[in-house]
N, C-alpha and C positions, 0 to 999 in steps of 0.2 A: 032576811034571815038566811042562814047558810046552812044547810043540811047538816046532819050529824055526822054524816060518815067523810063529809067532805072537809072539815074542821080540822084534822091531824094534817091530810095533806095541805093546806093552805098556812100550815103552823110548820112547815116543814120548808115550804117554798120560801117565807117569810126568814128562817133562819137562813138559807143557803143563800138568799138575795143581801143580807147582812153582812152574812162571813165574805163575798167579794166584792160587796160597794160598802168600804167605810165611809161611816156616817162623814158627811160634808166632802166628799172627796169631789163628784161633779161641781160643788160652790166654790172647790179650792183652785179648778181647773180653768173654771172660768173664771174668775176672778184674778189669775194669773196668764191668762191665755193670751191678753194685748200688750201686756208691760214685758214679759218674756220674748213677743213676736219683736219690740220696738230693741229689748237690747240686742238680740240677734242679729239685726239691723243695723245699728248702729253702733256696738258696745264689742261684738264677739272676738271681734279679731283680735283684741288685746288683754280680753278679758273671758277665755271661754267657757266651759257653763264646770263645776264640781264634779269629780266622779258619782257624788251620790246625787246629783240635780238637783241639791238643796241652796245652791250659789252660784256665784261667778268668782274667778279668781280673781284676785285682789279687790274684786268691786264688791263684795261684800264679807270682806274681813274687817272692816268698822263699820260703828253704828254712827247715824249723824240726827243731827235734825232736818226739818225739812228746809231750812234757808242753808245750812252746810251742803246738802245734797245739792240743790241748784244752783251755789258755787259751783262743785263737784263736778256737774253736770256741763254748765256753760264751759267750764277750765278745759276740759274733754273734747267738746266739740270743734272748741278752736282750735287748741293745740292739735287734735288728731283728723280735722277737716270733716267731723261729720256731725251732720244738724238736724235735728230731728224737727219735725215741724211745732206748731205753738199745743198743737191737742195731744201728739205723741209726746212734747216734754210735760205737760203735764201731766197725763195718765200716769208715765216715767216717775213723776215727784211725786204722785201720791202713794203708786206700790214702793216706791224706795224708803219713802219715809215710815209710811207703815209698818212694813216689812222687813227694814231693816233700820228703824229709829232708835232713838236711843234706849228705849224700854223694847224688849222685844212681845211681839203683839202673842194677844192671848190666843189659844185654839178655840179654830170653831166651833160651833155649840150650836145642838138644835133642841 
């Protein structure tokens, strides 16, 4: 049990820890953290990231599905000579598809 007097300020830390970690914002970070690393790597140079960090140009002005994207993706590698390994195009297919399928995915929610 928590003291009485101690109650407001833990009710006070709890909002200010709120107002600058929005909710799922660490879940969004990581969960974007490898697929981000993989097209910096091998996507940037011809695609580089939105002014607002919510994309890449031209790489994410359509939505595909996930067998359109890994056309998408093979058509890229070869034409522009870079390969991402079998774990990197995977991770690659699954946040592409996701995140930019043809339904755009819901907000996280805790």
């Amino acid at each position: 049990m928590i003291p009485g007097r101690l109650q407001p300020a833990l009710g006070v830390a709890a909002v200010l820890v709120m107002a600058v970690l929005p909710i799922g914002a660490h879940a969004a970070e990581a969960s974007d953290g490898e697929p981000r690393r993989i097209i910096a790597e091998h996507c940037v140079r011809c695609h580089p990231p939105l002014p607002d960090g919510a994309g890449w140009m031209l790489l994410t002005e359509q939505r595909r599905d996930r067998a359109a994207w890994a056309s998408e993706v093979r058509r890229m590698s070869e034409a522009y000579d870079t390969h991402p390994n079998t774990d990197e195009r995977r991770v690659l297919l699954d946040y592409l598809a996701t995140a930019w399928g043809p339904t755009p995915a819901a907000p996280a929610t805790e």
